[in-house]
C-alpha positions as CSV (number, residue, x, y, z in Angstrom):
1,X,19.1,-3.0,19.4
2,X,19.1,0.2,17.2
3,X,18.8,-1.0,13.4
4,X,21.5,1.2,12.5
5,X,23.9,-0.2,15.4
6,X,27.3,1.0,15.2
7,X,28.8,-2.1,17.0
8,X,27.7,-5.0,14.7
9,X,25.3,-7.6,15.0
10,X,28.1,-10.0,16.4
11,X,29.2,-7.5,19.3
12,X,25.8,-7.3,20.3
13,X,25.1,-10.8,20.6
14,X,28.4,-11.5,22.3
15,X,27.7,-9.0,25.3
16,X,24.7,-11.0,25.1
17,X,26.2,-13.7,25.8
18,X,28.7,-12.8,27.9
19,X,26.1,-11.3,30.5
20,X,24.3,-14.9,30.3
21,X,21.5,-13.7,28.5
22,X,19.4,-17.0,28.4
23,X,17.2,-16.5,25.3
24,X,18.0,-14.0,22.3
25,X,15.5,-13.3,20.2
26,X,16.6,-12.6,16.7
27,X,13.9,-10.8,14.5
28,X,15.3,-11.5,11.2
29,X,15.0,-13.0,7.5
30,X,18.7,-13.8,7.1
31,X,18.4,-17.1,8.7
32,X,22.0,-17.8,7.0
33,X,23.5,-14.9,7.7
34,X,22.6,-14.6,11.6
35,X,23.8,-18.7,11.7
36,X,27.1,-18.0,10.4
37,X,27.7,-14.7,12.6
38,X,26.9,-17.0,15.5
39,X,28.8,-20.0,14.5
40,X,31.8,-17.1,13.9
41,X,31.3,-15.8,17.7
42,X,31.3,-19.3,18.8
43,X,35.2,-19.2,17.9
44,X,36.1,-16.3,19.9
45,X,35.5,-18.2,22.8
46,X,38.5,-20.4,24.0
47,X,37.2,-23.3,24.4
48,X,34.9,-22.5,21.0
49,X,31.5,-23.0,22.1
50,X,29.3,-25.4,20.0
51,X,26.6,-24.2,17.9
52,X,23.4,-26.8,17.1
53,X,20.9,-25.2,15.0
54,X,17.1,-27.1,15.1
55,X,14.4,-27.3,12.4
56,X,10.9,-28.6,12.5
57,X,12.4,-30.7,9.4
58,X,15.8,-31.9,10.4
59,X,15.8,-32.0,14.0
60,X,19.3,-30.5,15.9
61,X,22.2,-30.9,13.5
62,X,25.8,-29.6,13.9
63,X,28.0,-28.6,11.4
64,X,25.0,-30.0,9.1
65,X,25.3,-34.0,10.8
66,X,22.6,-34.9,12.3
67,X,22.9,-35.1,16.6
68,X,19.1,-35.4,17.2
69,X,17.0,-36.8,14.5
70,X,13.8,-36.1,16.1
71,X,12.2,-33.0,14.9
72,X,10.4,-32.4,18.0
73,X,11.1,-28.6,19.7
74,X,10.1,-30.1,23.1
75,X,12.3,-32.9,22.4
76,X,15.1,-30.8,21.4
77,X,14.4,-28.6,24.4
78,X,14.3,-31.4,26.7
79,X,18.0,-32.7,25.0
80,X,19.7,-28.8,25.4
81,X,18.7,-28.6,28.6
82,X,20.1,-31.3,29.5
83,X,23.5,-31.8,27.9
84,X,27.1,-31.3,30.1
85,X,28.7,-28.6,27.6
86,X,28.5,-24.8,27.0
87,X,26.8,-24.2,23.8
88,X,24.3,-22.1,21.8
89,X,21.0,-23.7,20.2
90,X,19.2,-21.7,17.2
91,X,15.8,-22.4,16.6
92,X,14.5,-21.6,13.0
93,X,10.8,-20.7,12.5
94,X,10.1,-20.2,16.2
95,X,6.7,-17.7,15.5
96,X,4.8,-21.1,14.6
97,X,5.8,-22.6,17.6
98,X,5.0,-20.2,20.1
99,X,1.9,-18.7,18.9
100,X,-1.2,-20.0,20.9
101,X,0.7,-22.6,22.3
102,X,0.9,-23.1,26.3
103,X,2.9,-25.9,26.4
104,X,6.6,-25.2,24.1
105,X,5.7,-21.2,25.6
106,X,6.0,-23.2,29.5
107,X,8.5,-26.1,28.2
108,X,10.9,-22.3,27.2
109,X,10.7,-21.2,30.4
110,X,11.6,-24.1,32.2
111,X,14.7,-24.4,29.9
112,X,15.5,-20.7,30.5
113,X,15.1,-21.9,35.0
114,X,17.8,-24.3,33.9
115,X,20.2,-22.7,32.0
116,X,20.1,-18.8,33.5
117,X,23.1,-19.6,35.2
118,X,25.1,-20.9,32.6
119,X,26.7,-19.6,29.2
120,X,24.1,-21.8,27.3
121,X,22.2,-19.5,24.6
122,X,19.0,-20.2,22.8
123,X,19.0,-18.3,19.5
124,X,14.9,-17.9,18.5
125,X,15.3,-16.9,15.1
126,X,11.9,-15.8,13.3
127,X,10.8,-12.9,10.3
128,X,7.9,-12.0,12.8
129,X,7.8,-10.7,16.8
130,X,6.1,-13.6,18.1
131,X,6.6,-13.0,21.6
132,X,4.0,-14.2,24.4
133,X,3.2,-12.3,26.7
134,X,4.0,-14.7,29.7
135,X,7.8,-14.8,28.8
136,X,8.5,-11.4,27.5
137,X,10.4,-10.3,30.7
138,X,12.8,-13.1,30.0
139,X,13.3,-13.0,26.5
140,X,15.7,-10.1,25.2
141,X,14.6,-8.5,21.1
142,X,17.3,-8.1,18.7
143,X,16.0,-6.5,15.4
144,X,18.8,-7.5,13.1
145,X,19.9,-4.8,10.7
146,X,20.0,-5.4,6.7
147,X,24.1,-5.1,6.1
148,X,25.8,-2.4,6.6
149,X,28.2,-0.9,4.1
150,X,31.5,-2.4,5.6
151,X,29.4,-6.2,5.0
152,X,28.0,-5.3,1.5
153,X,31.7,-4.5,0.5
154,X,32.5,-7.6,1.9
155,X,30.0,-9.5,0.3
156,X,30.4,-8.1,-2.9
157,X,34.3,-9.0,-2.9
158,X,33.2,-12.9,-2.1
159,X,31.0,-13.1,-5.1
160,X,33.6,-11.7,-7.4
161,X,36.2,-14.1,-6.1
162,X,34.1,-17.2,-6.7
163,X,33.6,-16.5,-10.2
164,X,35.6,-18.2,-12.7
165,X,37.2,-14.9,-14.0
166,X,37.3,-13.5,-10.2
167,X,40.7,-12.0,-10.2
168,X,40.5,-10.5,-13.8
169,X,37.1,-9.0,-11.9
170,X,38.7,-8.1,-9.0
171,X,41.6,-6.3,-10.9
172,X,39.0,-4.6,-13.1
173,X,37.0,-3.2,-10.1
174,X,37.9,0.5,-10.0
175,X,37.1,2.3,-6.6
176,X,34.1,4.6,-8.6
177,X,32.5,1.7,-9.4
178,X,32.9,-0.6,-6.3
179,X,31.3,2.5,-4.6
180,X,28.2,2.5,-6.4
181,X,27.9,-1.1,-6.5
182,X,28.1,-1.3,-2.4
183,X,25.2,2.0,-2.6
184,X,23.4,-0.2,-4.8
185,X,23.6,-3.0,-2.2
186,X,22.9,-1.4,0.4
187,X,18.3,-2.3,2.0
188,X,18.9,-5.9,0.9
189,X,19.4,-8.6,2.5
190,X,23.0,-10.4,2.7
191,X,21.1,-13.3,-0.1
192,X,19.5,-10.8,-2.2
193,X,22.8,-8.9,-2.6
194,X,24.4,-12.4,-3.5
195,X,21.9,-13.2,-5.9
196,X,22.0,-9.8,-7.7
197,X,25.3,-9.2,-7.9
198,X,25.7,-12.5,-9.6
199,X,23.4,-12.0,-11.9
200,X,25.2,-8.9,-12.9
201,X,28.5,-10.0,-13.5
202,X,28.0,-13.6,-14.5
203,X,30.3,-14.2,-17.4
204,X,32.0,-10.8,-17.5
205,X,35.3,-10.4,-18.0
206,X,35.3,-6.7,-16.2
207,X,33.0,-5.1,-13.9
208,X,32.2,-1.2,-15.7
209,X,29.2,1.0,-15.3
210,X,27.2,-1.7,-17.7
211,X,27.4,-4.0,-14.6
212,X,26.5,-0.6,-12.1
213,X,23.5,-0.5,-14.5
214,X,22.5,-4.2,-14.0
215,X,22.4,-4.8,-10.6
216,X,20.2,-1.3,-10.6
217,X,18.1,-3.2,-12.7
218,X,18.0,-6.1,-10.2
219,X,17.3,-3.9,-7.2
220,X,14.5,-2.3,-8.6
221,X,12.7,-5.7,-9.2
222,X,14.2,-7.3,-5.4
223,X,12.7,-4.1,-3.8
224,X,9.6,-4.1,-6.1
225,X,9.0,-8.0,-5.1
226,X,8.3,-6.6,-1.6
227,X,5.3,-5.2,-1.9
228,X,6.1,-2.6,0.3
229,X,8.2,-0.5,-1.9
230,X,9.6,1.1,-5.2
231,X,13.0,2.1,-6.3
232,X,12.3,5.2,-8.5
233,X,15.0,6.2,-11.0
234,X,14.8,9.8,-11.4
235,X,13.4,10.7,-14.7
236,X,12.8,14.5,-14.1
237,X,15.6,16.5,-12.8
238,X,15.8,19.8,-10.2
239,X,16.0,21.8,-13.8
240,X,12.9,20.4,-14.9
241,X,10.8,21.7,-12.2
242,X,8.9,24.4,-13.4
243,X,7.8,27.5,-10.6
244,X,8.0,26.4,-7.2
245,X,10.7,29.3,-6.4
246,X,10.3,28.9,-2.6
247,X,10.8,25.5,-2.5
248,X,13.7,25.4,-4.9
249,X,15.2,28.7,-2.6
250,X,14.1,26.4,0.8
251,X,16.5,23.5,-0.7
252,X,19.0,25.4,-2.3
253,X,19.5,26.6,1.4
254,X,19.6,23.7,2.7
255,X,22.2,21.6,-0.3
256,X,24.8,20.7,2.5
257,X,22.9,19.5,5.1
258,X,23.9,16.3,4.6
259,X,28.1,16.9,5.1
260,X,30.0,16.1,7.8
261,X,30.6,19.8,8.1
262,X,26.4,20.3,8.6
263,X,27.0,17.8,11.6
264,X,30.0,19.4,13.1
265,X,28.4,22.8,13.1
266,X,25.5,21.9,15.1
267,X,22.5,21.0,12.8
268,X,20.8,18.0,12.5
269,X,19.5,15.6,9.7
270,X,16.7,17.2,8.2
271,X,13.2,14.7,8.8
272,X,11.2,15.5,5.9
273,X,8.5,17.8,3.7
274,X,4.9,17.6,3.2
275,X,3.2,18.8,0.2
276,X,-0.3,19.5,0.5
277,X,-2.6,20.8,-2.5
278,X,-4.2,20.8,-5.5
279,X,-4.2,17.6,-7.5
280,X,-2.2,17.5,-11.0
281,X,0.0,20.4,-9.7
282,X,3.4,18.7,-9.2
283,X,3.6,17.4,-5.5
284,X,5.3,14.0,-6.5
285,X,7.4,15.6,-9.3
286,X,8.9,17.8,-6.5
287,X,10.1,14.8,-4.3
288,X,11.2,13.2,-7.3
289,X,13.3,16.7,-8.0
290,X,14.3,16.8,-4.1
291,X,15.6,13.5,-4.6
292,X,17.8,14.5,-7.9
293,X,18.8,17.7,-5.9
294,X,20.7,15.7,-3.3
295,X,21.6,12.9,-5.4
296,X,20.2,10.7,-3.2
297,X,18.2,7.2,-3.7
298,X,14.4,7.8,-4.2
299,X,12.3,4.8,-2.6
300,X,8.7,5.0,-3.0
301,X,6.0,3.7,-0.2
302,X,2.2,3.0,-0.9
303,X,0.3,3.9,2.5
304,X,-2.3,2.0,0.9
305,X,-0.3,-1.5,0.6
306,X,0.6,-1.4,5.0
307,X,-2.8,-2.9,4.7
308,X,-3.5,-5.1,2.5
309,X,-2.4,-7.9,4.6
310,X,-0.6,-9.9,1.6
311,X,2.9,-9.0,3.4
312,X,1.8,-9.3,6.8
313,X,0.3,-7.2,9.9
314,X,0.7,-3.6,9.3
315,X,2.6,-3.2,12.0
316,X,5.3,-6.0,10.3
317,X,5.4,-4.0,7.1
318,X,5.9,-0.8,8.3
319,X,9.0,-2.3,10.5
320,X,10.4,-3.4,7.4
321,X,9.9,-0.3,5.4
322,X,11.9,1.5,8.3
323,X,14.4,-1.2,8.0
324,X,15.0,-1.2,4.5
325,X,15.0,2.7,4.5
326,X,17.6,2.8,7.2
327,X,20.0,0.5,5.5
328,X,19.6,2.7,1.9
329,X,20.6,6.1,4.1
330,X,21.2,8.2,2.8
331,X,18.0,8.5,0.7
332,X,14.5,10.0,0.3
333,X,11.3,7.9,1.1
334,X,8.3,9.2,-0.9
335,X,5.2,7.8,0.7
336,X,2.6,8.7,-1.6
337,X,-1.0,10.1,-0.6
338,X,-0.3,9.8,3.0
339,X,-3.9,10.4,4.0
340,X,-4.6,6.5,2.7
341,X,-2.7,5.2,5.7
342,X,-3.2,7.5,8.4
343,X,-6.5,9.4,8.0
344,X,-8.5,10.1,10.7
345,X,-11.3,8.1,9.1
346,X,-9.0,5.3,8.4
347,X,-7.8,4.6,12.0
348,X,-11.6,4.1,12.6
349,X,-12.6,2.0,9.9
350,X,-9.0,0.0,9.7
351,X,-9.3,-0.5,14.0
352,X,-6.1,-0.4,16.2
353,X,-3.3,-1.9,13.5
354,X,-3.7,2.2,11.9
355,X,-3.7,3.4,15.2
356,X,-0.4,1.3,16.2
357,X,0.9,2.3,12.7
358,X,0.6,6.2,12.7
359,X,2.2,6.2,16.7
360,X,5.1,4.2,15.4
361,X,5.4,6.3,12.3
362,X,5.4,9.8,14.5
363,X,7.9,8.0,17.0
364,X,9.7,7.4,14.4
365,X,9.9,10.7,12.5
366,X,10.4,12.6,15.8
367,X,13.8,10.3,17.1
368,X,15.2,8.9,14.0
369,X,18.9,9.8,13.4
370,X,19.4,8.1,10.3
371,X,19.5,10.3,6.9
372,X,16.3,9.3,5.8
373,X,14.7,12.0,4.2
374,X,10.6,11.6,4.3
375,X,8.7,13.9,0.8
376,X,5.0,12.9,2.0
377,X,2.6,14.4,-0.3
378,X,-1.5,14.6,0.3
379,X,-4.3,15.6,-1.5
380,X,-7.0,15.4,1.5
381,X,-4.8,17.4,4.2
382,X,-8.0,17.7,6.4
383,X,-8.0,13.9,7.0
384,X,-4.6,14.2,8.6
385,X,-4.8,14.0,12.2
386,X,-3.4,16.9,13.9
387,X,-0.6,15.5,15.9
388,X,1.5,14.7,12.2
389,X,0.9,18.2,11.5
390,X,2.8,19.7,13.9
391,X,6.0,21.1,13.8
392,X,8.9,19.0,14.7
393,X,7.1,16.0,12.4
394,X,8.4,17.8,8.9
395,X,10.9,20.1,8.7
396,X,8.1,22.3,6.4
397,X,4.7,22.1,5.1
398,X,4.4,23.2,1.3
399,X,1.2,24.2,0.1
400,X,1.2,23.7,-3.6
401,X,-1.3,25.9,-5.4
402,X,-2.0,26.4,-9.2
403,X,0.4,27.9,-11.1
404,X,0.8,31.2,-11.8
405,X,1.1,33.7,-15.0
406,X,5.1,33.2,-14.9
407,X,4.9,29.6,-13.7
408,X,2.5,28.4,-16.7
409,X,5.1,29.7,-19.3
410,X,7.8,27.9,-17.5
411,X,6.0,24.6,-17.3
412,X,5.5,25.1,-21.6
413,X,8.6,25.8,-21.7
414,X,10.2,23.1,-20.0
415,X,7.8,20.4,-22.0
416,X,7.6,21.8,-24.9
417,X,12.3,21.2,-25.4
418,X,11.4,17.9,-23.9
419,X,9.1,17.4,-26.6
420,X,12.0,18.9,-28.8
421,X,10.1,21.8,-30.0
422,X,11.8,24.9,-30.4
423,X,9.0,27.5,-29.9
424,X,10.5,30.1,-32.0
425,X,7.9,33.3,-32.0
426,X,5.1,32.2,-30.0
427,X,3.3,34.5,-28.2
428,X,3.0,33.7,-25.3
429,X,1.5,36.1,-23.4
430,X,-1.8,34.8,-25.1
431,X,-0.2,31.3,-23.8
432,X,-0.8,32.8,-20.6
433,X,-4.4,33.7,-20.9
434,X,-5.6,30.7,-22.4
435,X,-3.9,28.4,-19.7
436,X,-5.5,30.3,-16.6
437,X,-6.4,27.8,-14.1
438,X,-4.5,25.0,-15.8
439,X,-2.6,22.8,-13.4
440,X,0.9,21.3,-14.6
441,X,-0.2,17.7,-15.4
442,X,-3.3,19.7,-17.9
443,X,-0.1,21.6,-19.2
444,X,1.8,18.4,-19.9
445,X,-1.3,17.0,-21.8
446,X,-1.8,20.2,-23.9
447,X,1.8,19.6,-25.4
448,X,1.7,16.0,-26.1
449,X,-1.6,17.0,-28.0
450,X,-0.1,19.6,-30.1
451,X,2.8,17.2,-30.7
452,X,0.2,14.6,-31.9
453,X,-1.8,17.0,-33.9
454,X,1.7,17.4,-35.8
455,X,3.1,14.2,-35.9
456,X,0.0,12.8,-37.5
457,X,0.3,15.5,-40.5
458,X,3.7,15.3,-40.6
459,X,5.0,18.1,-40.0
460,X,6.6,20.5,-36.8
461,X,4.6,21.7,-34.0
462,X,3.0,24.8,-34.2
463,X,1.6,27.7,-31.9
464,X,-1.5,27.0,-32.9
465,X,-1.4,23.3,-32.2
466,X,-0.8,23.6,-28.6
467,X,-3.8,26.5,-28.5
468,X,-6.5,23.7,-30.5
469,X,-5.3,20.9,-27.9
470,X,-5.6,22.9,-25.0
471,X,-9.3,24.7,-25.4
472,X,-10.4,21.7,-26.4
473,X,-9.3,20.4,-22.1
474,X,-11.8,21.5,-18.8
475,X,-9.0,22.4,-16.4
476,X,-9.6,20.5,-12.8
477,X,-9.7,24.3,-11.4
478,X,-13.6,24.4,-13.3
479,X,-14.6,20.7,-12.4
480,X,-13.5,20.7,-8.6
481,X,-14.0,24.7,-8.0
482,X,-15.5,24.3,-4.2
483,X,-12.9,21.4,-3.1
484,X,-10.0,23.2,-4.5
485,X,-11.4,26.5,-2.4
486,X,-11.8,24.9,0.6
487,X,-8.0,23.4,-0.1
488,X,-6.9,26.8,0.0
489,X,-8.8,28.0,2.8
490,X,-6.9,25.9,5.0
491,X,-3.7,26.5,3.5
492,X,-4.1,30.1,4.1
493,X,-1.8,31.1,7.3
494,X,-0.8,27.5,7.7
495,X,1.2,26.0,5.3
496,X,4.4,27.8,2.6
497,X,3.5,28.4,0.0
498,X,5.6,26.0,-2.7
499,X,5.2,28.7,-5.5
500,X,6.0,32.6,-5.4
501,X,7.8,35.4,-7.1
């Protein structure tokens, strides 16, 4: 099933169903959520079908009594199998149970012989694929989406109502508000939203934009517990960019590509940027502005952490970073020095997981329709394999260079009034000169130096300050002069240049 499926995850189980689909395997971390949305399809039926759910704890229970105390799957197997009623049997946990072992893999399929012709389901409900290999032709994969926006809603409004101030809440909840909170829910799961949304408004008398703020607050620590990812809140806005005229112009022409009008007229979602070059030069401050430029969530992926193998195979956590990025669309996903987890030399020393990763991730890129916007940046572009590179994987490659004359004064600028310095009469066409070769961060660094050199003698900042702090700096242009040449020898003729007039 698509993750973004239109339909619901109840429709598709109940064509499922109807077509006497066996075995349903339901890849999934909701195990609450999936058991009430069965136990709810169970009632369209007339009669209503009976749903027993089986745990390597409880045994089979229904409607949480006990109708098989022995926690045995073969035994419960054995008991569905053979039982005189239509009805559907969820197993919890299943991936322990069917990995490297013949006999509850054999004892499956010999249910599955019995009960084909039947409206008997078995639900396999697990986090991970654990699929042999022997019965995959007769299991069928349903990767359940995170809730849409039409369930978060709907989640949101039973929380509210089972406070003890619920309908002073509910009254309170103006439709701005109820809005963002429902964006706000949207890449968690049906229990996290529950959780955090409590948290928010537990003993409020109103829900306002304090409460907006909280469960913000919330998400950014659920989505941080991952592992995986990193809800960024936008410090630095499109303004605050300083040069990068092509890129601003490449956006700019591109600032409706979202609307409904964008899809009626023919073009489709855009996939993404890549912004190659020099270190310290503003590659993730861009995506950071792209993101404030559409006004779109900003999640953040470490290439690095695929790997670690703290959250699972790489192949698992990548699967859920696509999840979780699909259920927050529209939004931006920054995956930071991409070279880490796709390199050329990491596919060979990492074996066939980086491999498997980087074709899913370029299946991916190429066929997703969700609004998921990829800003990949990379300092090492030659480590990229070649087939990422290719058009039709980003929408552009950036090349982002040092800056220029103009660009240098624009990035003092733009510090120095957030720094709240007023530079009143500096020169700075000697600026200019003395910054030659500086990249943005070395910029950044100059200023807070010249605002130190003031603060500590108490008294405002000075031209002169900001020229002491920044001859006393090496620019990275000096230290690194042969890699940052050979950077833009390969940038020449084959990547846009960020920068320009």
């Amino acid at each position: 099933m698509p993750e973004n499926d239109p339909k619901g995850l109840r429709s598709v189980i109940k064509e499922l169903v109807i077509s006497r689909t066996s075995v349903v395997y339901l890849l999934t971390e909701e195990e609450r959520r999936v058991e009430l949305e069965i136990k709810a399809l169970s009632q369209a039926f007339k009669p209503p079908f009976r749903v027993y759910v089986w745990s390597c704890t409880t045994g089979v229970t229904a409607e949480d009594s006990a109708v098989l105390p022995n926690p045995s799957i073969m035994e419960a197997l054995d008991w569905f199998m053979g039982i005189n009623e239509t009805a559907f049997l969820v197993l919890n946990d299943i991936h322990v149970f069917l990995r490297d072992n013949p006999p509850v893999v054999r004892k499956v399929k010999d249910v599955i012989k019995r009960i084909e012709n039947t409206y008997k389901t078995i639900f396999l409900v697990s986090p991970f694929m654990e699929i042999p290999l022997e019965m995959a032709n007769e299991v069928v994969l349903v990767d359940v989406p995170l809730p849409q926006a039409d369930e978060v809603e709907k989640l949101l409004f039973q929380v509210i109502s089972r406070e003890k101030n619920g309908e002073g809440l509910r009254q309170s909840l103006a439709d701005d508000i109820r809005d963002q909170m429902v964006k706000l829910g949207a890449g968690l799961t049906s229990q996290q939203l529950i959780q955090a949304v409590r948290k928010a408004i537990a003993g409020k008398s109103a829900v306002t934009t304090r409460e907006v703020d909280l469960l913000l607050e919330e998400k950014k620590q659920i989505v941080k517990k991952s592992g995986l990812l990193e809800l960024i809140v936008q410090d630095h806005g499109f303004g605050d960019l300083g040069g990068f005229a092509t890129l601003k112009k490449w956006l700019e022409l591109r600032k409706d590509i979202f609307s409904k009008r964008a899809r009626e007229y023919g073009l489709s979602m855009p996939k993404g940027v890549l912004l190659m070059g020099i270190s310290g030069c503003g590659k993730s401050l861009c995506v950071k502005a792209i993101a404030d430029f559409w006004k779109l969530p900003l999640l953040r992926l470490d290439m690095g952490r695929l790997y670690d193998g703290l959250q699972g195979t790489p192949e698992e956590c990548f699967r859920k970073v696509i999840k979780t990025a699909e259920a927050s669309a529209p939004c931006v996903l920054w995956i930071d020095e991409i070279e880490a987890g796709i390199a050329n030399a990491g596919q060979k020393s990492l074996g066939g997981a980086a491999s498997r990763v980087l074709a899913n991730f370029l299946t991916w890129m190429q066929e997703k329709t969700s609004p998921v916007f990829i800003g990949a940046t990379a300092n090492q572009i030659e480590l990229l394999p070649p087939e990422i590179l290719r058009k039709g994987r980003f929408d552009e490659l950036f090349y982002v260079e040092l800056p220029s004359d103009v660009e240098r004064e624009e990035i003092i600028r733009i510090h120095l009034a957030r720094k709240n310095v007023t530079p009143q009469g500096w020169r700075f066409d000697n600026l200019r000169k003395i910054t030659e070769g500086f990249n943005g961060a070395e910029i950044e660094q100059g200023v807070i130096g010249a605002v130190f050199r003031a603060f500590t003698e108490r008294r405002p900042v000075s031209e002169k300050d900001l020229y002491i702090a920044l001859e006393s700096m090496v620019p990275l242009s000096t230290t690194m002069q042969e890699q940052i040449k050979q950077i833009e020898r390969w940038a020449h003729n084959r990547a846009l240049k960020a920068g320009g007039p």
